[in-house]
C-alpha positions in Angstrom: 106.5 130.5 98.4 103.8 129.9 101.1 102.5 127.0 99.3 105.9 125.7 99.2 105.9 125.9 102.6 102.5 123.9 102.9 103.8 120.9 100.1 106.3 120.5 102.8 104.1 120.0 105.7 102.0 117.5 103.5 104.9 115.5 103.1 106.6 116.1 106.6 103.0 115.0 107.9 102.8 111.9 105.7 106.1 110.8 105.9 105.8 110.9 109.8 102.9 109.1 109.7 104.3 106.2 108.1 107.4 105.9 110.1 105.6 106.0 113.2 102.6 103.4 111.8 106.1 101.0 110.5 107.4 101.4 114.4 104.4 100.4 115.8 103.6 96.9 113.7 107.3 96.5 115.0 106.6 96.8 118.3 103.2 95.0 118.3 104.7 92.3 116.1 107.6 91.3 118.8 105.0 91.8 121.6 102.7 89.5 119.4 106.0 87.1 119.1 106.9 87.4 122.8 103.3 85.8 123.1 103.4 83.0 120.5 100.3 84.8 119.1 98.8 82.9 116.2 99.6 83.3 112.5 96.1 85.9 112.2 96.9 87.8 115.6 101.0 88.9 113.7 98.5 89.4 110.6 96.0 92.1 112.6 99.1 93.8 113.8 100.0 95.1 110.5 96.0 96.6 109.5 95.9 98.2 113.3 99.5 97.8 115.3 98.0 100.4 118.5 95.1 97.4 119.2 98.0 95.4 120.7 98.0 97.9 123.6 94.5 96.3 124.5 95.3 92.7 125.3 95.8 90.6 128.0 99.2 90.8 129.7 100.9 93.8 127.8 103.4 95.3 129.7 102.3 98.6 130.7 105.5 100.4 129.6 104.8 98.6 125.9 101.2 99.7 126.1 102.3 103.3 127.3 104.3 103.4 124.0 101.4 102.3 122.0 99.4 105.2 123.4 102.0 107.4 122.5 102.6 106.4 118.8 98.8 106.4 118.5 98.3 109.9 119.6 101.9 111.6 117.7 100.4 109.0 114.7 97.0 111.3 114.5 98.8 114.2 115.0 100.7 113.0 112.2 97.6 112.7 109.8 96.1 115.9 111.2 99.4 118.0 110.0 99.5 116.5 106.7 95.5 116.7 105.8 95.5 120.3 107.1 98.5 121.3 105.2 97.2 119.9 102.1 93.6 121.7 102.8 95.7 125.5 103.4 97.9 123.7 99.9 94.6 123.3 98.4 93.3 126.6 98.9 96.4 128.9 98.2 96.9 127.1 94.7 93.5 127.2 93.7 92.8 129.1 90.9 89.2 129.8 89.7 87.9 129.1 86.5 87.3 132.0 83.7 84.4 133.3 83.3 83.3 133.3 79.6 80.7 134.9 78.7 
């Protein structure tokens, strides 16, 4: 039952991860539009969305809420890869010993 409860924080953890990383290539991508960025600037949003918050002229509410999806975005990844370690541990059963 415990480890239940852990499979659900993986997948809580990694499905939050993802929605926040799709909202931020959103975000970065009108920003990047708003711009007329070239064809390679829209491409480098979607490999790393939060370096948008970095460039010349971004609004500082739309770089605020870069910030803020970065930081909830590694909080994200740190519920999900420490769930899966506690996951990990609690199912682990050790091999028998033969002799």
């Amino acid at each position: 039952m415990l480890a239940g409860m852990f499979w659900v924080g993986v997948v809580a953890g990694g499905s939050a991860a993802v929605v926040i990383w799709v909202l931020a290539v959103r975000l970065a991508y009108s920003l990047a539009v708003r711009r007329k960025a070239g064809a390679t600037a829209r491409l480098r949003v979607a490999f790393w969305p939060f370096g948008a918050r970095q460039a010349a002229g971004v609004p500082a509410d739309i770089s605020a809420s870069l910030n803020k999806m970065l930081v909830a975005f590694f909080l994200a990844l740190l519920v999900a890869i420490s769930s899966m370690a506690v996951y990990s541990n609690l199912t682990f059963v050790p091999p028998a010993h033969t002799q």
